[in-house]
C-alpha positions in Angstrom: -0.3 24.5 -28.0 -0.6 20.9 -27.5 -3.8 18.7 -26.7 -2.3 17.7 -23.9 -1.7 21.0 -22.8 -5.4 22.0 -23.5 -6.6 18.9 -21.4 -4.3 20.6 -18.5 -6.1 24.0 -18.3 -9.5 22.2 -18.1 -8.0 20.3 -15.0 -6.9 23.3 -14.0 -9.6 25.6 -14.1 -12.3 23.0 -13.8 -13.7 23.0 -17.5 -16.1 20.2 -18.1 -14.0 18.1 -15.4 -13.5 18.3 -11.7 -10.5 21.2 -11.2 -8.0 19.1 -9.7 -4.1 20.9 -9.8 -2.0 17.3 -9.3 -3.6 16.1 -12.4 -3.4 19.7 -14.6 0.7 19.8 -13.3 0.9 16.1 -14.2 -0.4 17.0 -18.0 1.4 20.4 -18.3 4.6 18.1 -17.0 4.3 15.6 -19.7 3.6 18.2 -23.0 6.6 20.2 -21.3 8.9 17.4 -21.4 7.2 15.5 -24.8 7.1 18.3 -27.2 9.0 20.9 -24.8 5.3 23.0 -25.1 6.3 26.2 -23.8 2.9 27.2 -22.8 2.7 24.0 -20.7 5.9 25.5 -19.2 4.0 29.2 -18.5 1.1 26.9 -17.0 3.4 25.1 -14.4 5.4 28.3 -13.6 2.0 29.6 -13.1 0.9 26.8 -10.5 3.9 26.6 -8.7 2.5 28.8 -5.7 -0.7 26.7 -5.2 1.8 23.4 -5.9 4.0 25.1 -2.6 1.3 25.6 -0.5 -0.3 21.9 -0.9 3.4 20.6 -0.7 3.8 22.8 2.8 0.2 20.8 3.8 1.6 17.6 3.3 1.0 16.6 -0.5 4.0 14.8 -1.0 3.1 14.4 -5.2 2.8 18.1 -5.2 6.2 18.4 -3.5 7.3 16.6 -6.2 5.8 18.6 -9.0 7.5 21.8 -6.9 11.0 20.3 -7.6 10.2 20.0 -11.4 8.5 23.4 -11.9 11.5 24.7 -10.8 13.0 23.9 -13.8 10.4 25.2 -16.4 10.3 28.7 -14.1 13.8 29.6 -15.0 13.2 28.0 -18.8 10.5 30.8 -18.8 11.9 33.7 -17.2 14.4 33.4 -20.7 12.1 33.5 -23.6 
């Protein structure tokens, strides 16, 4: 797993920083597409139902990270 994977899930889940899901898909984004981190991958698959609904609400940067996810959900459905 990559560091900036691991700096991800504490974004995501709040560890030692404020949980905040824009900046946890932003990080899982970048070690996906860097080092093509497969957990990264799992992690956005994972968010992409909380990405929707925030998208749905108006977020327009998680409407964004909706349209990439897309990509890694169907990258992980394979391995």
């Amino acid at each position: 797993m990559d560091a900036i994977t691991d700096l991800g899930v504490c974004f995501r889940f709040g560890q030692g920083v404020q949980r905040d899901i824009l900046q946890a898909a932003e990080l899982f984004m970048q070690a996906a597409e860097e080092s093509g981190d497969v957990v990264a991958m799992g992690n956005l698959s994972d968010l992409k139902d909380e990405l929707q609904l925030m998208a749905e609400q108006g977020n327009a940067m998680a409407a964004a990270y909706v349209a990439h996810t897309e990509k890694y959900v169907s990258v992980i459905s394979h391995v």
